[in-house]
N, C-alpha and C positions, 0 to 999 in steps of 0.2 A: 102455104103451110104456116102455123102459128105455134111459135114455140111457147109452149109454158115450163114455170120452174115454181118448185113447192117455193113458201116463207122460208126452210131453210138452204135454196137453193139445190133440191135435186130437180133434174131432170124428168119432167113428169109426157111432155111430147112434143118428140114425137116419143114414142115406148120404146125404148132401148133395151130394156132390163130383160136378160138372159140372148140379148143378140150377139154378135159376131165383132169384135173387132179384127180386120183383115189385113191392116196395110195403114202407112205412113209416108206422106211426101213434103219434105220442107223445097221452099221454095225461099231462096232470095235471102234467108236467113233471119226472116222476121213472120212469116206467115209459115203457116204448119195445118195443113187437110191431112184429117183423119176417118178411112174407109172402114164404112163398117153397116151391118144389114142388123134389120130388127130380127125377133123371132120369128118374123113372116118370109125372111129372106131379101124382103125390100131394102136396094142399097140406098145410104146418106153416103155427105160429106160433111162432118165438122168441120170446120174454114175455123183457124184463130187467128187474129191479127194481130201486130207487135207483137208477139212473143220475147219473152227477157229468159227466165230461166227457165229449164225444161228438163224433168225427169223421167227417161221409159224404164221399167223393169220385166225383167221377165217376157221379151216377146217372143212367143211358141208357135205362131199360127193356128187359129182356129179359136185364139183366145174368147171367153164365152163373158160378157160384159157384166157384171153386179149394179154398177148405181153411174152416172153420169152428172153432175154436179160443177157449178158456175156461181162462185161467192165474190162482194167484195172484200181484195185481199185483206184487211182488217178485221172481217167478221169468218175466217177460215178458221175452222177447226185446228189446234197446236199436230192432231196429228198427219192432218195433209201439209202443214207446212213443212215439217219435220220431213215428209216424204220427197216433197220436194226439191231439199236441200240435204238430203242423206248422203252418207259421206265424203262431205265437204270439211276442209278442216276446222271450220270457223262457224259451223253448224248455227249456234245461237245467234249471230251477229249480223251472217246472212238475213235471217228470218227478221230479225230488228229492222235492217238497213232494209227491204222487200216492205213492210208495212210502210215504213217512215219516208221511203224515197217513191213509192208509187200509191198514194193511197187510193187512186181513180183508177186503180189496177183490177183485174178478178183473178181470182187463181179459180184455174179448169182441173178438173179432175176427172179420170176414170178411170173408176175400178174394178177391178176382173174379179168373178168367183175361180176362173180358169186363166190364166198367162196374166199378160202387160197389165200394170198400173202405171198411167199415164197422170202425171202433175207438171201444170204449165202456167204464170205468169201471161196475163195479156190485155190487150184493152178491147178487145170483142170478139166476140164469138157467131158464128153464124151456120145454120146446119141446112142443108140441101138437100131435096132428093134427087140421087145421083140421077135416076131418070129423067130429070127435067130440072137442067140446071138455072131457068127463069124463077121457079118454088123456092124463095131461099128467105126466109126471116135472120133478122139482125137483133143480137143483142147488146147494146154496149152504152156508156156512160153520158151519152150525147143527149 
């Protein structure tokens, strides 16, 4: 499986857009698989690895996905970081100290038209189809 991502880092394939996300497993407290089927029903796993900071909102079950997105953290949109670090006391500072201390970092996102926004810090990302957990592209700074 070959994942591509537009120039500004969405999620272009595998086709996410209006699928499912289902479910959440951190393991170990640095790696974080996130379950979730396209609109065909076909289940992935998002694999993120390092994981630093990490935002869910809104998990409903049955959440229906909008856009899936993978930038480095320096080139992230003010308002995924903002979500990411939503209320935290020190809002701005965070977001400063996140660029400044990781900058070989990506900030992960995704976004629900229905439930969870999901914003995560991490140094790679890799998605799988859950069917065949050998299928797995990588993408990270290396």
């Amino acid at each position: 499986m070959i994942i591509e991502l537009s120039s500004d880092g969405a999620l272009q394939s595998p086709d996410l857009h209006d699928g499912c996300f289902y479910g959440i497993v951190a393991e170990n407290g640095k790696l974080v698989k996130l379950l979730v089927r396209d609109h065909h029903e076909k289940p992935y796993e998002i694999v993120l690895g390092n994981v630093g900071s990490m935002n869910v909102t809104c998990f409903w079950g049955g959440d229906i996905i909008l856009d899936v997105s993978l930038l480095p953290i320096g080139k992230a949109p003010p308002h995924m970081l903002k979500a990411l670090f939503q209320d935290r006391i020190t809002e701005e500072d965070k977001i400063a100290e996140a660029v400044a201390k990781n900058p070989r970092q990506y900030l992960f996102a995704l976004e629900s038209s229905y439930g969870a926004d999901i914003y995560a810090t991490c140094d790679k990302m890799q998605i799988r189809s859950d069917t065949n957990k050998e299928d797995a592209t990588e993408v990270n700074d290396s």
